[in-house]
BAMAR-849770 format. One record per residue (C-alpha): residue in three letters; x, y, z. Coordinates in steps of 0.2 Angstrom, whole numbers, plus 5000, padded with zeros to 4 digits. Each point is the difference from the previous one (the first is absolute). Last residue first. Layout:
N
ALAXYZ ...
END
This chain:
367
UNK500653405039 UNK501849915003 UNK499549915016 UNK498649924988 UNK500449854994 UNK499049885012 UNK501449925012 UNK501250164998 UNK501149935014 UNK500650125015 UNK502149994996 UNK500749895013 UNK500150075020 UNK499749805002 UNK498550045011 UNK499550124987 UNK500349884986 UNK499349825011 UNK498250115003 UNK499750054983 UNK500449824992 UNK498949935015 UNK498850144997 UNK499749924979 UNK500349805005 UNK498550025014 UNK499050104987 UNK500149874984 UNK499850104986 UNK498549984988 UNK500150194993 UNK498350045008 UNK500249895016 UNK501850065002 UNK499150195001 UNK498949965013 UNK501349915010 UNK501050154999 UNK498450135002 UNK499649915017 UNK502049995005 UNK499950205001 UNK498350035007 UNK499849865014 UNK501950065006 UNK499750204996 UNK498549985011 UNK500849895014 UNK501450125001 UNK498850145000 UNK499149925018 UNK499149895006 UNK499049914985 UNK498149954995 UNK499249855002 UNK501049844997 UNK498649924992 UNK498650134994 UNK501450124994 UNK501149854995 UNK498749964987 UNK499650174994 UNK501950034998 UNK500149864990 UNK498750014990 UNK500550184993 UNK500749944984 UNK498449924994 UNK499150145005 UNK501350104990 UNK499849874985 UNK498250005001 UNK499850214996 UNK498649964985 UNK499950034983 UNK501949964994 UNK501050114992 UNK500849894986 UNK499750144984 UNK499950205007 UNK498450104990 UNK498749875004 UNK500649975017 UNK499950155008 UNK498049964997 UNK499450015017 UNK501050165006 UNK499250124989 UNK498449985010 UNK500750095013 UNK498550135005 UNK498749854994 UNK500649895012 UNK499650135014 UNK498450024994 UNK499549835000 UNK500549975017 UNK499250175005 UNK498549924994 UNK500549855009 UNK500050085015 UNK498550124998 UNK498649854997 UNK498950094991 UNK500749974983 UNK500650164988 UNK501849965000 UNK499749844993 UNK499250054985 UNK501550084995 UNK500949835004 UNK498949954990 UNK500450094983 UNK501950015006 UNK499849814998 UNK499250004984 UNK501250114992 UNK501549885007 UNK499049844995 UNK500050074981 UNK501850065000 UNK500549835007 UNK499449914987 UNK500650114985 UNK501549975008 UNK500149825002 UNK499350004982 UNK501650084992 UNK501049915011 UNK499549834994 UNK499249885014 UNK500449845000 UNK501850035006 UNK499749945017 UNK500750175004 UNK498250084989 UNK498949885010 UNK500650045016 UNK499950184998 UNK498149974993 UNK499749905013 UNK500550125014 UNK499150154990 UNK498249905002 UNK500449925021 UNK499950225000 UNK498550004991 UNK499249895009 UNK500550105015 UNK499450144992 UNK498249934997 UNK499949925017 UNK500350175008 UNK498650084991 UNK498549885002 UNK500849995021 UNK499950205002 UNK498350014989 UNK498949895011 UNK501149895013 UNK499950055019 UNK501349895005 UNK501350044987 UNK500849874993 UNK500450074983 UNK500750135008 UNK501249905012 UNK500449934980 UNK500650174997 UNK501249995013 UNK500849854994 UNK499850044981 UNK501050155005 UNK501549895009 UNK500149874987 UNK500350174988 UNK501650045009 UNK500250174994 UNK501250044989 UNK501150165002 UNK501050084983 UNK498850074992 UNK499250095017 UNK501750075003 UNK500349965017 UNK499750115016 UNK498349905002 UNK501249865008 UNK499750035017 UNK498050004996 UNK499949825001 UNK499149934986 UNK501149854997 UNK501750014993 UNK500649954980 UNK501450154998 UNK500550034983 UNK501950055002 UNK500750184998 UNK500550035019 UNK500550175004 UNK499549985019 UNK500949835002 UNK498749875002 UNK500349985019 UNK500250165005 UNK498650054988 UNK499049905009 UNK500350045020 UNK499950174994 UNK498249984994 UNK499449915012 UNK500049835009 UNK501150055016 UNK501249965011 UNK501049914988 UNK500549805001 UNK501249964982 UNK499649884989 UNK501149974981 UNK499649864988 UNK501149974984 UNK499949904985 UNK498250064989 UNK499950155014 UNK499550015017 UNK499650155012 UNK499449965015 UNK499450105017 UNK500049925018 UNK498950125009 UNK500050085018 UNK498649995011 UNK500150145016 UNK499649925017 UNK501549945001 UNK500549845014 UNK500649894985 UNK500150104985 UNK498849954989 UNK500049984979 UNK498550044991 UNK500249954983 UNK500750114982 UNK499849954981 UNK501150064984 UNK500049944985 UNK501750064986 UNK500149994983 UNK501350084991 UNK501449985012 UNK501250135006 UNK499350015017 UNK500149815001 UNK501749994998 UNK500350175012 UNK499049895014 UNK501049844998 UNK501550065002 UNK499650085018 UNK499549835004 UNK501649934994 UNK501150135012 UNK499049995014 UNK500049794999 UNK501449995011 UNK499350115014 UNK498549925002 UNK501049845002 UNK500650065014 UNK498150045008 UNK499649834995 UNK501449945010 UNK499550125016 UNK498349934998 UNK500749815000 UNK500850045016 UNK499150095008 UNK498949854997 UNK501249915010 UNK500749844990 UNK500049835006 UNK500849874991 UNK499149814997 UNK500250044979 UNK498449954994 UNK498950035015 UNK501150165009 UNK500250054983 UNK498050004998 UNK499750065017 UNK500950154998 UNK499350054984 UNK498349975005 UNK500450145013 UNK500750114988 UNK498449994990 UNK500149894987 UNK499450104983 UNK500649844985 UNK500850104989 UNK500750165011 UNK500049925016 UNK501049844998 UNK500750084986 UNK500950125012 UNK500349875013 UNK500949874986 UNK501150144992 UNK500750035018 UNK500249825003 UNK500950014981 UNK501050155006 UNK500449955016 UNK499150045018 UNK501150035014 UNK500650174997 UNK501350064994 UNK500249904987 UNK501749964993 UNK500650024983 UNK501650085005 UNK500749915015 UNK499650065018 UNK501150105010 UNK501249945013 UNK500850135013 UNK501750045002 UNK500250115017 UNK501850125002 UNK501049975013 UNK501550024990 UNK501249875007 UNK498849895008 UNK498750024986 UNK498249975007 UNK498849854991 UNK498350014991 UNK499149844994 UNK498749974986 UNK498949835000 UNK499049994985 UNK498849884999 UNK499149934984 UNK498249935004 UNK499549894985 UNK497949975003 UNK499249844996 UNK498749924991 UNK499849824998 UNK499850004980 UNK498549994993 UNK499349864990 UNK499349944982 UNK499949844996 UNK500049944982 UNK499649854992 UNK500549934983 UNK499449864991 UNK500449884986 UNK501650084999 UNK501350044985 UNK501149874996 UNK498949864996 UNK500849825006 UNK500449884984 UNK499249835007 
END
């Protein structure tokens, strides 16, 4: 019998490793000259930490946090789990606090990329300071490759144009807050999911009559222009129609929208008036190709900040802010450019311990 070469069957088993932590320890010395009296003391190599956390245990806390929102606490018990050592969670702050301080000069090349990009969205969330009574806000910027977040004191028009750039030439895709009114009305998109939304409250109005009648007919008209757009990217919708299309629904939403503004239920009257003032803003897309109809990639964005909010609460201090901030848009931004985060902060982390040249881990320390 001539045996086969290549195997019948084949069975794999997967399994991790026991883990285990390497502990280095460096013992210095110092010692008095007998003829000098001078004192020699023992400094530690170049490369080494100085505190008691290494670059990769570093790496491993900031993405424990930033991609998968432990709280410090969880983080304590998780090491003290997998790894059977017991860290303070002064610790663990302190180290999220160092690495902070790493990722400054990334995070801050982060911002002027997306400040020079074409298309921008932009979406803010509460963020609280523990013990404050005053809310603060997580806002976010993202572009086709980048995500920036910063916490401000405010949701206003400052706060936006900080974070923008105040001479920003990009179409803007935002919802209707009035921070971002400052924007030419050609170049700010508003998130239509966000108008169909509120006008579907309309159409569910408890007391019917003309204020339901007309809130139905815009919302369908509304689902209308999302199928037509989806049509014309699926390519079986030529543009000559597509915008033959949208000019018709655009005249016939003004049209009730007008109506709108005369139903007797003042708020959505004013509703109605209010997205008649910037009415402009809901057909950006037709004159700038690839701007998308709706502001999901900021949400999208923004989910991790929301999910540590309701998790870990809110933060302590500025350290924690610029911590939950800084490593938030680098894990956002490995996400977009399909990076893995732990290898990215590790890279960071080994340079500046290292006192090595900071890495330029997207491309963009030049920009």
């Amino acid at each position: 019998m001539t045996p086969n070469p290549s195997p019948s069957y084949r069975h794999q088993v997967f399994e991790l490793p026991k883990p285990k932590l390497d502990i280095t320890e460096y013992q210095l010395f110092h010692g008095r000259c007998q003829q000098c009296n001078n004192v020699s003391k023992g400094v530690l190599p170049k490369g080494a930490p100085d505190g008691q956390m290494g670059p990769r245990l570093l790496s491993y806390v900031s993405v424990l946090s930033g991609l998968y929102h432990l709280s410090v606490r969880k983080i304590q018990r998780l090491l003290q789990d997998q790894y059977g050592t017991h860290f303070s969670t002064g610790l663990i702050s302190e180290a999220q606090g160092r690495v902070s301080s790493m990722l400054t000069p990334i995070h801050q090349a982060l911002h002027q990329h997306i400040k020079q990009a074409p298309l921008v969205h932009v979406d803010e969330t509460t963020h609280n300071r523990n013990g404050e009574e005053h809310t603060r806000w997580i806002w976010l910027v993202s572009s086709k490759d980048a995500v920036f977040q910063q916490v401000k004191y405010f949701r206003n028009k400052d706060a936006a144009k900080s974070v923008l750039g105040e001479q920003t030439q990009a179409v803007v895709v935002s919802d209707q807050c009035p921070s971002y009114h400052w924007i030419e009305p050609e170049r700010h998109q508003f998130c239509l999911a966000h108008i169909e939304r509120n006008l579907q409250q309309m159409a569910d109005y408890s007391g019917k009559g003309l204020t339901e009648h007309i809130g139905n007919r815009l919302v369908l008209l509304f689902k209308s222009v999302f199928r037509t757009q989806h049509k014309y990217e699926a390519g079986t919708l030529d543009e000559v129609n597509w915008r033959r299309r949208m000019h018709r629904l655009r005249r016939s939403i003004i049209d009730w929208l007008e109506r709108g503004t005369k139903v007797p239920a003042s708020r959505y009257a004013g509703r109605c008036r209010y997205i008649l003032k910037y009415e402009v803003g809901l057909w950006v897309f037709l004159n700038h190709p690839d701007t998308p109809l709706t502001n999901n990639e900021a949400e999208r964005c923004l989910r991790g900040s929301v999910i540590m909010r309701k998790i870990c609460y809110g933060t302590s201090s500025d350290r924690g802010e610029k911590f939950r901030s800084r490593v938030l848009s680098v894990v956002e931004t490995c996400k977009k450019r399909k990076l893995s985060p732990i290898t990215v902060i590790s890279q960071i982390i080994t340079a500046v311990i290292g006192k090595n040249e900071y890495p330029d881990v997207f491309g963009l320390m030049s920009t």
